[in-house]
C-alpha positions in Angstrom: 63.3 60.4 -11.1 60.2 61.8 -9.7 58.2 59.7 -11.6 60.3 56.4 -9.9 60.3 57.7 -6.2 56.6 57.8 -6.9 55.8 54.2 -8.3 58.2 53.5 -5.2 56.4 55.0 -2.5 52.9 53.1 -4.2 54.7 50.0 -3.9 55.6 50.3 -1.0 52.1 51.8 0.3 50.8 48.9 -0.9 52.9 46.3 0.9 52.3 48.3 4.3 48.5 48.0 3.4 49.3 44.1 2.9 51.7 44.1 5.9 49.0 45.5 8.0 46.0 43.7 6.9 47.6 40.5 7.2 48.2 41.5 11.0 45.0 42.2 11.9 43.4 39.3 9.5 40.9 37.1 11.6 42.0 33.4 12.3 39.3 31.1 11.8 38.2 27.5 11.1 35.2 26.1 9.4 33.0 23.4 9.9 31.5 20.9 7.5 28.5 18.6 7.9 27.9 16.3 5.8 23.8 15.1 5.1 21.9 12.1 4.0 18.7 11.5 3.7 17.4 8.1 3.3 13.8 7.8 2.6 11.6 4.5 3.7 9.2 2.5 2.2 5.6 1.7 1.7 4.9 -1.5 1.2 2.1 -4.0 1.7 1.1 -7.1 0.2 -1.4 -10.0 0.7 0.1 -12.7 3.1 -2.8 -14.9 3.9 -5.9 -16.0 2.5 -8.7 -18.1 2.9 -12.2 -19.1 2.2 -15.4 -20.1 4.3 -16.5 -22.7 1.9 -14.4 -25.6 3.6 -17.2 -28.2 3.4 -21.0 -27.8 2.9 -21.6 -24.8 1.1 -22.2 -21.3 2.8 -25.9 -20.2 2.4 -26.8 -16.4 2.7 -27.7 -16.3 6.4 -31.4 -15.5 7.8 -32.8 -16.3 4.1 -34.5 -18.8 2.3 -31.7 -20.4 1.3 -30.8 -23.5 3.3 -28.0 -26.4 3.1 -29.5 -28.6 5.4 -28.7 -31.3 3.8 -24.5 -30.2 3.9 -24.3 -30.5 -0.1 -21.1 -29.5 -1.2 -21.7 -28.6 -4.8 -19.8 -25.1 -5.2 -16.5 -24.1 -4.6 -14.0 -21.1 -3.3 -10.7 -20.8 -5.1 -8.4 -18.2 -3.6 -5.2 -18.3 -5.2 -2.2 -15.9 -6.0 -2.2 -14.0 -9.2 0.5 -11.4 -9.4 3.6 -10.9 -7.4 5.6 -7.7 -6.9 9.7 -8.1 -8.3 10.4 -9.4 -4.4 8.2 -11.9 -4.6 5.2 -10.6 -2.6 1.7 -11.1 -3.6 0.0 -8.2 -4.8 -3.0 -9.9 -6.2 -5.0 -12.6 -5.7 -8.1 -14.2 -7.2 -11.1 -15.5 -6.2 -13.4 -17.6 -8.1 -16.7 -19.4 -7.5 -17.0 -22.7 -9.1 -20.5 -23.9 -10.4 -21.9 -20.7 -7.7 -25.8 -20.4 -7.5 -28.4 -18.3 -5.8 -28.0 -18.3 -2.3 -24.2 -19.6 -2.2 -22.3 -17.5 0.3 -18.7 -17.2 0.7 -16.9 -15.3 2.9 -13.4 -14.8 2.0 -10.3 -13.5 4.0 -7.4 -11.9 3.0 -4.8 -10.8 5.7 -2.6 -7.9 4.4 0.8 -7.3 6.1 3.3 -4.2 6.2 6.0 -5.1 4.7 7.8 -1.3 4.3 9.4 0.4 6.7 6.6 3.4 7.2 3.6 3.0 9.0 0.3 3.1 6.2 -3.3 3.3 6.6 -5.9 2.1 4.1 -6.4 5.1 1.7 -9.5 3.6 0.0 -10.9 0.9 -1.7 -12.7 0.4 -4.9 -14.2 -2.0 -7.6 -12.5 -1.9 -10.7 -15.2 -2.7 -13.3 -17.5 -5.6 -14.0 -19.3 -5.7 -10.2 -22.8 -6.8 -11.0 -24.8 -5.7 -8.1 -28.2 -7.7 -10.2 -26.3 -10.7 -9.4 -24.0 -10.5 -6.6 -24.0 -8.9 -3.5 -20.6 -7.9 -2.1 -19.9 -6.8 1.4 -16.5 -5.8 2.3 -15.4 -5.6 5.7 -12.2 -3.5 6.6 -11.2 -2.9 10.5 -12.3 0.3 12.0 -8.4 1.0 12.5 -6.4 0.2 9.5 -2.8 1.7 10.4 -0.5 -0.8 10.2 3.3 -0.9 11.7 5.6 -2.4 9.8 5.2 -6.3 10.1 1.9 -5.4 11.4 -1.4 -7.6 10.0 -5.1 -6.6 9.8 -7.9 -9.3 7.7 -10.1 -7.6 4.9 -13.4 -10.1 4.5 -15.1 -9.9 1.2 -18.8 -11.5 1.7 -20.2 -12.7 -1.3 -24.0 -13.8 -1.6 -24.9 -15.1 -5.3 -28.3 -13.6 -5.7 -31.4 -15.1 -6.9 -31.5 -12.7 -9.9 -28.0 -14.2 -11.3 -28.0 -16.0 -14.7 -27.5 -19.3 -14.7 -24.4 -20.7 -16.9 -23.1 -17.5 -16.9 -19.7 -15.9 -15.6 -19.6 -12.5 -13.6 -16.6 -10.9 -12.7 -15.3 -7.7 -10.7 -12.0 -6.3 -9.6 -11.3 -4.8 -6.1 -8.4 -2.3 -5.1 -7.4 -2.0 -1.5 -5.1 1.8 -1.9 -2.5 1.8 1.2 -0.8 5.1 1.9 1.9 6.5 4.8 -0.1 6.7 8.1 0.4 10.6 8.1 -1.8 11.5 5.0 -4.9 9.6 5.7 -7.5 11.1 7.2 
């Protein structure tokens, strides 16, 4: 009997301790937030392009060389070459046609933002095959090249075939314009 009256008085110990800590128990409420992140874009891609040789053929200025006669024997091809899976050009090409010494194109290429961040030009680069014994290639970037999104800026890529080229013979390069987010170029 002792042995009951003591299991008793735990249980019921136990329910006063649960009697009482449910009294004083804290109310409360919580609050949720829920968090998404969507990330933008960088994106550019080659929306214009164009070449100086529209009629006589460009001569490397303050030279020897001279058109004076307005001969139009070489030409200036600037045409698309690879497009990105929207449809944007990524990469065009530029070749000279029946180029000699002297011949001097100038060619344009107007990149435009088409991402949602804000990028500067990282760097640029030729990729193989540049020939500096027979070509001499200036390229021309803007002192500023952060662009907006939708914003434009023009790249010129001067090219002077120099008197030390071959003749019948084919020289190629490859140029790579690197655009990054505005906030981790220098």
């Amino acid at each position: 009997m002792k042995a009951l009256n003591t299991v008793m008085g735990l249980a019921l110990a136990g329910l006063a301790i649960l009697a009482l800590g449910t009294a004083v128990a804290m109310w409360y409420e919580t609050l949720l937030v829920n968090t998404y992140v969507e990330t933008g874009e960088v994106k550019v891609a080659w929306v214009d392009w164009q070449c100086s040789d529209t009629g006589s053929d460009p001569q490397l200025p303050e030279s020897n060389f001279h058109n004076d006669e307005g001969k139009d024997v070489a030409q200036c091809i600037v045409e698309p070459e690879v497009y990105d899976e929207d449809e944007n050009v990524v990469k065009v090409n530029i070749t000279l046609v029946n180029a000699y010494p002297g011949y001097n194109p100038v060619i344009t290429l107007t990149v435009e933002n088409i991402g949602t961040i804000p990028v500067k030009l990282l760097n640029y680069s030729f990729n193989g095959g540049y020939d500096n014994q027979a070509l001499n290639v200036i390229i021309t970037v803007p002192e500023d090249t952060q662009l907006h999104s939708g914003g434009t800026h023009d790249i010129t890529i001067n090219i002077t075939v120099l008197q030390t080229a071959s003749e019948d013979s084919t020289y190629s390069f490859e140029l790579e314009f690197t655009y990054a987010q505005w906030n981790e170029v220098p």
